[in-house]
N, C-alpha and C positions, 0 to 999 in steps of 0.2 A: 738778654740776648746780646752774642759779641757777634759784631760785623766785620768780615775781613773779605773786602773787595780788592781785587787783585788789577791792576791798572794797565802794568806795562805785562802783555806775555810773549814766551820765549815760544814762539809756534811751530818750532822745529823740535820741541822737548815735550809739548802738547801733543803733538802727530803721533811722533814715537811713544807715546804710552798710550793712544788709541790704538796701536797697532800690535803691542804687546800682549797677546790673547794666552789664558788661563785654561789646563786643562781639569776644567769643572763645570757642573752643572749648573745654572742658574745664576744667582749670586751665592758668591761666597764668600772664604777669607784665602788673602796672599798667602802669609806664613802661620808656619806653627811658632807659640811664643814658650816662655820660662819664664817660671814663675821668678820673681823678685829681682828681674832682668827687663829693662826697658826692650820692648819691640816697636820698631818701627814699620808700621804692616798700611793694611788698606784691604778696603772692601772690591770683592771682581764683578763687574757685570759683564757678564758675557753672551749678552744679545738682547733684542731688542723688548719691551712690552709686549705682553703675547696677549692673543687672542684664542682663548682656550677652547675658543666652538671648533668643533671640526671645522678643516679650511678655511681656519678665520686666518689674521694676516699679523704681522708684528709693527711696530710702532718705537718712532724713536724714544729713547729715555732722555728728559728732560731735567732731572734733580733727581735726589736722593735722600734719604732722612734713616740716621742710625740712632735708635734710643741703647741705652747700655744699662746694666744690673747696676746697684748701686746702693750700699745702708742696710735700714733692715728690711726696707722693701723689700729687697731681692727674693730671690726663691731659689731654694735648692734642692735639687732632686740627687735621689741615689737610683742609678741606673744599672742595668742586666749588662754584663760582660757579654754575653750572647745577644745579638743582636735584636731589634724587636720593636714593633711598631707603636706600643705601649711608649708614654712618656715621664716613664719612674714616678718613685713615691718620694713628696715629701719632704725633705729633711727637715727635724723639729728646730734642733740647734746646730748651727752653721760654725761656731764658734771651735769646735772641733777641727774644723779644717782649715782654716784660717786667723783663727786666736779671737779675742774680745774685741780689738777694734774694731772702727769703721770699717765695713768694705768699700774700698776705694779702687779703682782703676787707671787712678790719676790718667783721666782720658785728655789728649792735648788734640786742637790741629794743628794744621801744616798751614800757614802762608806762605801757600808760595801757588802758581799756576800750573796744579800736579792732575789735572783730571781734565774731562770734557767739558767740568761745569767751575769757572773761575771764583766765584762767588761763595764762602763757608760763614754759617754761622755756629756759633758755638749757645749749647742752650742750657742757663746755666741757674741754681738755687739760689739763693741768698747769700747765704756763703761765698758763692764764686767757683764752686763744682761743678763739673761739666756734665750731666744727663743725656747731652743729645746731642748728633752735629745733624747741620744741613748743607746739601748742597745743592746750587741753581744756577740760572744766569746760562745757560749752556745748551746743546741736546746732543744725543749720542747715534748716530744711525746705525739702525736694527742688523746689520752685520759685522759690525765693528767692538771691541773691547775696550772700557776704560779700567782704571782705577783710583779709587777714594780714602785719598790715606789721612791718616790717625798713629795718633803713638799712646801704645799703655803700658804700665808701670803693673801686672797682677802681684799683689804683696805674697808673702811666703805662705807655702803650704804645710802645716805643721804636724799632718797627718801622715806617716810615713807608710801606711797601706795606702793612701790617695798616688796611685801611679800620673792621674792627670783632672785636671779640671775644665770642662769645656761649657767658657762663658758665653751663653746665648743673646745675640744682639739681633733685636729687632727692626729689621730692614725694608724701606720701605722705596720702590722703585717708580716714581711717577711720569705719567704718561700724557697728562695735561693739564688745567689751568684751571681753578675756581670749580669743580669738581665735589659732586659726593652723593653717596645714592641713591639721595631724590632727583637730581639731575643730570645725574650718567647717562642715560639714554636721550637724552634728550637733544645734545649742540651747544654752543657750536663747540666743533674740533676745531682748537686755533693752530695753527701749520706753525710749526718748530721751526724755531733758527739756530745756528750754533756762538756760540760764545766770538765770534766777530760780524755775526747780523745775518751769518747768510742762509738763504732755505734749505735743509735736510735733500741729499740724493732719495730716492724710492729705492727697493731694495728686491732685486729680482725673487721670483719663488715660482717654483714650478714651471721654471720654462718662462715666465713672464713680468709684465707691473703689476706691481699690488694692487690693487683694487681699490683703493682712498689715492690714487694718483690719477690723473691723465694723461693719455696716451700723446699730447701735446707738450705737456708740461710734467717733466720725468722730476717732478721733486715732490716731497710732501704738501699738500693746499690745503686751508683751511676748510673745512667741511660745517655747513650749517644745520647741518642735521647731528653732526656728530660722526663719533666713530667706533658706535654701536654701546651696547649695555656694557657694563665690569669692565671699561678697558679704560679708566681713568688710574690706574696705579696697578703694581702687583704686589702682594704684601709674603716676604719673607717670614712668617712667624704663623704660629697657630697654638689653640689651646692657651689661649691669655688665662691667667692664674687670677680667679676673682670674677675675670670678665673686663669688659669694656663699653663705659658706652660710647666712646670715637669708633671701636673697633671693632666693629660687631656684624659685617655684612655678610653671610656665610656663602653667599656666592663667589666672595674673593677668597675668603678663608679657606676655601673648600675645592678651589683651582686644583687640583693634584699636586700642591705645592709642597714639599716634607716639611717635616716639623723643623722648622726655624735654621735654615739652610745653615746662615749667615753665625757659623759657632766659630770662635777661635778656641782650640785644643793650647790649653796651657800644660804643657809638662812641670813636674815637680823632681828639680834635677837631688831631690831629699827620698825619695823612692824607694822603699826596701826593696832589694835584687833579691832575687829566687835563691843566689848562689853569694860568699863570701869572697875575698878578693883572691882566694884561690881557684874557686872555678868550682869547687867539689863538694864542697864543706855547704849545707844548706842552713841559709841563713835564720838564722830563729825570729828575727823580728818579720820576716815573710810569710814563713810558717804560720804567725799566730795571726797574721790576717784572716777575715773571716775567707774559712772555706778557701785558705791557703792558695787565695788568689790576690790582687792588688783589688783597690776597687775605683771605680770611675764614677765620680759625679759632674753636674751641671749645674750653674746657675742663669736664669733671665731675670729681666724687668715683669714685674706685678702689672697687672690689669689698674692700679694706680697709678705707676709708673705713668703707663703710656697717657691717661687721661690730665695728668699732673702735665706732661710737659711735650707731650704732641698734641699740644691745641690747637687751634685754629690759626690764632697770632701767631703761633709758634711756624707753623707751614706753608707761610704762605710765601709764592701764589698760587699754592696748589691744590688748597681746599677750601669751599665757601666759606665765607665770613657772613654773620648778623643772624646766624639759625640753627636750632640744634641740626649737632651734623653727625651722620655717620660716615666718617671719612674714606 
């Protein structure tokens, strides 16, 4: 694990990317990237920890954790051009779309004090490859936008029917401290600070205070009871390839959350066009794409992946330590 704590921050460069809000649902990705082109992008959150019970309330975001595809781990699917809730087949050999090396993302962070939460670590193999960042030290209040930036490097696509590649990163939005779902329901809710100490505003809804506030004390409080079942994290991802056993609570899984929001769409600027550089002339190597269409795949991290290096050390201080956990 690399630590990169952030000392001096520039709080007027902080505010303005809290304020910078994304037109998207949930968490996302900033940009679209190209392939064999560095993007310098970042993850969106765009509202607070939700509480998925009817008129339940939302919840600052506290840190953040992105695992990334990576090797031969990964997984890749060949997905329906027509859209569809089905989360494609398979692919046997990957090497087809991206040649015999490694897959690499060369995932970098950023030092510097670019989000709500000051504090990144980077989670890394043996080698010194990046798997995973986190982010903490921070909280986000539930009306507010940040963002979580990263830079990657996706190598060439060498598939000239592959129109794009959309790398699925597993996102993971947490909501409170020492957490996981034998003691989610149980307490205490530790009351969020933000990245210079101070307590979380509450956040009006329906006319009113949320309901983990007091009508005295208009900030987030600690709650000894807690703040209620599933509302220790929101998890970006579903359908782990293999399984998991950190990841397996299907109450979270099963939030109405889509499958694995948190995709960066890699264009492949190598692409057969439908058309020749006259405009008329139909291209033969588009033609011979299957069913004279382009085709679109994905890749995520394996149900290894996330067991391999969203552990426990790996998370903290956001998920119990000394017991099997399901995080």
């Amino acid at each position: 694990m690399i630590d990169s704590k952030i000392k001096g921050l520039a709080l007027c460069s902080v505010i303005g990317l809290l304020a910078a809000g994304q037109a998207v649902a949930h968490t996302g990705v900033r940009d679209l990237a190209t392939a064999g082109t560095a993007s310098y992008n970042g993850f969106t959150i765009t509202h607070g920890c939700a509480d998925y019970v009817a008129g339940g309330q939302q919840y600052p975001v506290i840190g953040q954790a992105a695992l990334f595809p990576y090797g031969s781990t990964a997984v890749w699917r060949e997905v329906s051009a027509t859209p569809s809730t089905t989360n494609g087949t398979v692919i046997a050999d990957p090497t087809t779309i991206v040649g015999a090396n490694v897959y690499n993302l060369g995932v970098k962070d950023y030092a510097s004090a670019s989000s709500a939460f000051p504090t990144s670590n980077s989670i890394v193999d043996g080698l010194g490859n990046i798997h995973a960042l986190v982010w903490k030290d921070g909280a986000m209040e539930p009306k507010q936008n940040t963002i979580t930036p990263f830079k990657i490097t996706h190598p060439a696509i060498i598939n000239q029917c592959i129109s794009s590649v959309k790398v699925r990163v597993a996102v993971i939005n947490f909501c409170d401290v020492q957490k996981n779902q034998v003691n989610d329901a149980t307490g205490p809710y530790t009351a969020p600070k933000d990245f210079l100490g101070r307590a979380i505003p509450n956040t009006a809804v329906a006319g009113g205070i949320q309901a983990n506030v007091t009508a005295t004390s208009p900030k987030f409080v600690t709650l000894a009871a807690g703040n209620g079942d599933h509302n220790r994290a929101d998890w970006w991802f579903s359908d782990i390839y293999g399984g998991s056993q950190n990841f397996a609570d299907s109450a979270i899984l099963t939030e109405g959350l889509a499958l694995w929001s948190a995709g960066i769409t890699v264009n492949n600027p190598n692409a057969a066009k439908q058309f020749l550089a006259d405009g008329v002339t139909a291209n033969p190597v588009y033609t011979a794409c299957p069913g004279g269409q382009p085709r679109q795949v994905t890749v995520e991290p394996s149900g290894v992946d996330f067991d391999t290096y969203f552990t426990a050390a790996n998370l903290q201080p956001f998920v119990k330590l000394g017991q099997p956990n399901n995080f």
